[in-house]
C-alpha positions in Angstrom: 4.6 -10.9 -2.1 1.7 -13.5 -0.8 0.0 -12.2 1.8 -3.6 -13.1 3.4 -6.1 -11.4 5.4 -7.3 -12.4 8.6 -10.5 -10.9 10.7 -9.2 -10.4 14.0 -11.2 -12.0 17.3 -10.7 -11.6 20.9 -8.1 -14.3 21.0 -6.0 -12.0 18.9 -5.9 -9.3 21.0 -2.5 -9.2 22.8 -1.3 -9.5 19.7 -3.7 -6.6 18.1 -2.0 -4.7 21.1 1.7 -5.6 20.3 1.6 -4.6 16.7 -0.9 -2.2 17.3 1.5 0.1 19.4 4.6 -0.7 17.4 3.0 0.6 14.0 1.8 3.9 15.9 5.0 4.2 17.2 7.3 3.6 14.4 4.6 5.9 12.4 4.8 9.0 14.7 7.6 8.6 17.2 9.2 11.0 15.3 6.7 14.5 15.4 5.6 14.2 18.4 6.9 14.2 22.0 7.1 10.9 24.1 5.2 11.6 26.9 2.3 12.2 24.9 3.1 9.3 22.4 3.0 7.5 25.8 -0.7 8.5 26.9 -1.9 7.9 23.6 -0.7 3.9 23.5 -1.7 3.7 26.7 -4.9 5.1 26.4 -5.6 3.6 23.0 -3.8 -0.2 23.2 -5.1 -1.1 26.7 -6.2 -4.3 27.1 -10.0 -2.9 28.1 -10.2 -0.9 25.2 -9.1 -3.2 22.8 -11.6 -6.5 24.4 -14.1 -3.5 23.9 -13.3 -2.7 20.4 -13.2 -6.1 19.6 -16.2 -7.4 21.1 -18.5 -4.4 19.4 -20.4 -5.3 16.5 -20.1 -2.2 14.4 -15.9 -2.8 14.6 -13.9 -4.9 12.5 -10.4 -5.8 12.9 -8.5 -7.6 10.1 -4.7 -8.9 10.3 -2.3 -9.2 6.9 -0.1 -12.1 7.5 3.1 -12.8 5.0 4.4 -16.2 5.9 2.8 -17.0 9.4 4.0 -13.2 10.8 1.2 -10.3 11.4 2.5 -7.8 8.6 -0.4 -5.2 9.7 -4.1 -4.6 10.6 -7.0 -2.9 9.2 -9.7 -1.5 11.8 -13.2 -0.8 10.4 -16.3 1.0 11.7 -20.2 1.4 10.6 -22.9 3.1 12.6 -22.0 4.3 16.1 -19.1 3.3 16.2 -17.4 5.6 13.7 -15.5 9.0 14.7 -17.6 11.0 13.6 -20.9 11.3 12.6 -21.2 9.9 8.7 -24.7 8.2 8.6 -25.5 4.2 7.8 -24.0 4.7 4.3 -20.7 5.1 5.2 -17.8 2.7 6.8 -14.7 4.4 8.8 -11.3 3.4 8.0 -9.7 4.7 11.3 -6.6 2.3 11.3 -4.8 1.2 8.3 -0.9 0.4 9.8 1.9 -1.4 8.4 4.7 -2.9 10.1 7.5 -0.7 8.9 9.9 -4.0 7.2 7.1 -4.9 5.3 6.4 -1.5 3.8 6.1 -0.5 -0.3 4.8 -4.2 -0.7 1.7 -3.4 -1.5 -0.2 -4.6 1.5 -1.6 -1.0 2.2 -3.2 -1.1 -0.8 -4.4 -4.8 -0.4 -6.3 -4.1 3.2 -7.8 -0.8 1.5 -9.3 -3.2 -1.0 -10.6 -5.2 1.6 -12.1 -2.3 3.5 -13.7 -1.2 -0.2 -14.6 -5.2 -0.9 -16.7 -4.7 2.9 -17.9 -1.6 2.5 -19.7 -2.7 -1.4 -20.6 -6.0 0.3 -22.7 -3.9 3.2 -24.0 -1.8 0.3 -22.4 1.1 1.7 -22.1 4.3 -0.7 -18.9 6.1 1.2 -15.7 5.0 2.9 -13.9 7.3 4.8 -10.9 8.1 6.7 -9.2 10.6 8.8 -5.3 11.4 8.4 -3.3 13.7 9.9 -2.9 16.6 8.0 1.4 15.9 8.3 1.1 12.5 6.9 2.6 13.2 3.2 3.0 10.1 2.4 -0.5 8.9 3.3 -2.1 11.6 2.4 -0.7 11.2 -1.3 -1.7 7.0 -0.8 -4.9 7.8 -0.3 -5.9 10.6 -3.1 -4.0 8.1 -5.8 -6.8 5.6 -4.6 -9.9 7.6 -5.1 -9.7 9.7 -1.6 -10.8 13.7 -1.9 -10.4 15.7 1.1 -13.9 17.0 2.5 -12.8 18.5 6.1 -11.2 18.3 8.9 -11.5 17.4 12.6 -9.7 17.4 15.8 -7.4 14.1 16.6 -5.9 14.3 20.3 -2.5 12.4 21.0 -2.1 13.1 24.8 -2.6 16.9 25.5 -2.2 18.0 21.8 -4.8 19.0 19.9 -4.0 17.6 16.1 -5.4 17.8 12.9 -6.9 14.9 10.9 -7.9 15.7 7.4 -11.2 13.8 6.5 -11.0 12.2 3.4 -13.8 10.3 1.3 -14.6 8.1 -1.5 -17.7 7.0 -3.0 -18.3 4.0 -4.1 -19.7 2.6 -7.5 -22.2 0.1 -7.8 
């Protein structure tokens, strides 16, 4: 499949917020209630949030494109504006979505390259991620590409508490 890989600017934000939401959705519609699959788009898809995401310089959004269509999107963080608390050595995958027709292609796998391709060009010796501890399929993704779960923290969708295993790898030279 060719694909390419965007960065994402302010001028791609309603559509950050379109595919944004439909990839959360279609991800977890499923497990969890809608009411609080509700608060949570609402909450995280805004159009305030997003312009603030966007605009800050520790954040990086990237779009995969097949043809001219927005396949998914990759959201990175350094410094402050990770989750949690990882140091200057480390970059935060905290989004990594898929639309769900253009699944098992391979593009997962090409925007976790790019995040590795940043994170060596930032000299950064870790890259992270959190994934809910229910995620099979993810979870298995990740520890084929080099990811070992360290921990564990808390991940709120609406008024439940989840779980988010933390999971790292460290990057070579």
């Amino acid at each position: 499949m060719i694909f390419k890989i965007k960065k994402c600017t302010l001028e791609d934000m309603e559509t950050l917020q379109k595919v944004g939401s439909e990839t959360f959705y279609e991800t977890f519609k499923d497990q969890n209630s809608p009411d609080n699959m509700k608060a949570y788009l609402e909450k995280a898809f805004n159009p305030v949030q997003l312009e603030r995401e966007l605009s800050n310089i520790h954040s990086h959004f990237y779009f995969v494109y097949v043809q001219d269509e927005v396949a998914g999107y990759l959201k990175l963080n350094i410094h402050d504006a990770q989750t949690e608390e990882m140091g200057d050595e480390s970059l935060e995958i905290e989004r990594i979505y898929i639309r769900k027709k253009y699944q098992k292609f391979g593009l997962g796998k090409a925007l976790l390259n790019k995040a590795i391709e940043i994170a060596k060009a930032l000299d950064k010796k870790k890259i992270w991620l959190g994934v809910w501890e229910k995620n099979e399929n993810a979870i298995g993704f990740y520890e084929k590409m080099g990811f070992v779960k360290t921990g564990s923290h808390a991940f709120y969708l609406g008024d439940e508490e989840q779980t988010d295993y933390i999971m790292v790898k460290t990057l070579e030279g």
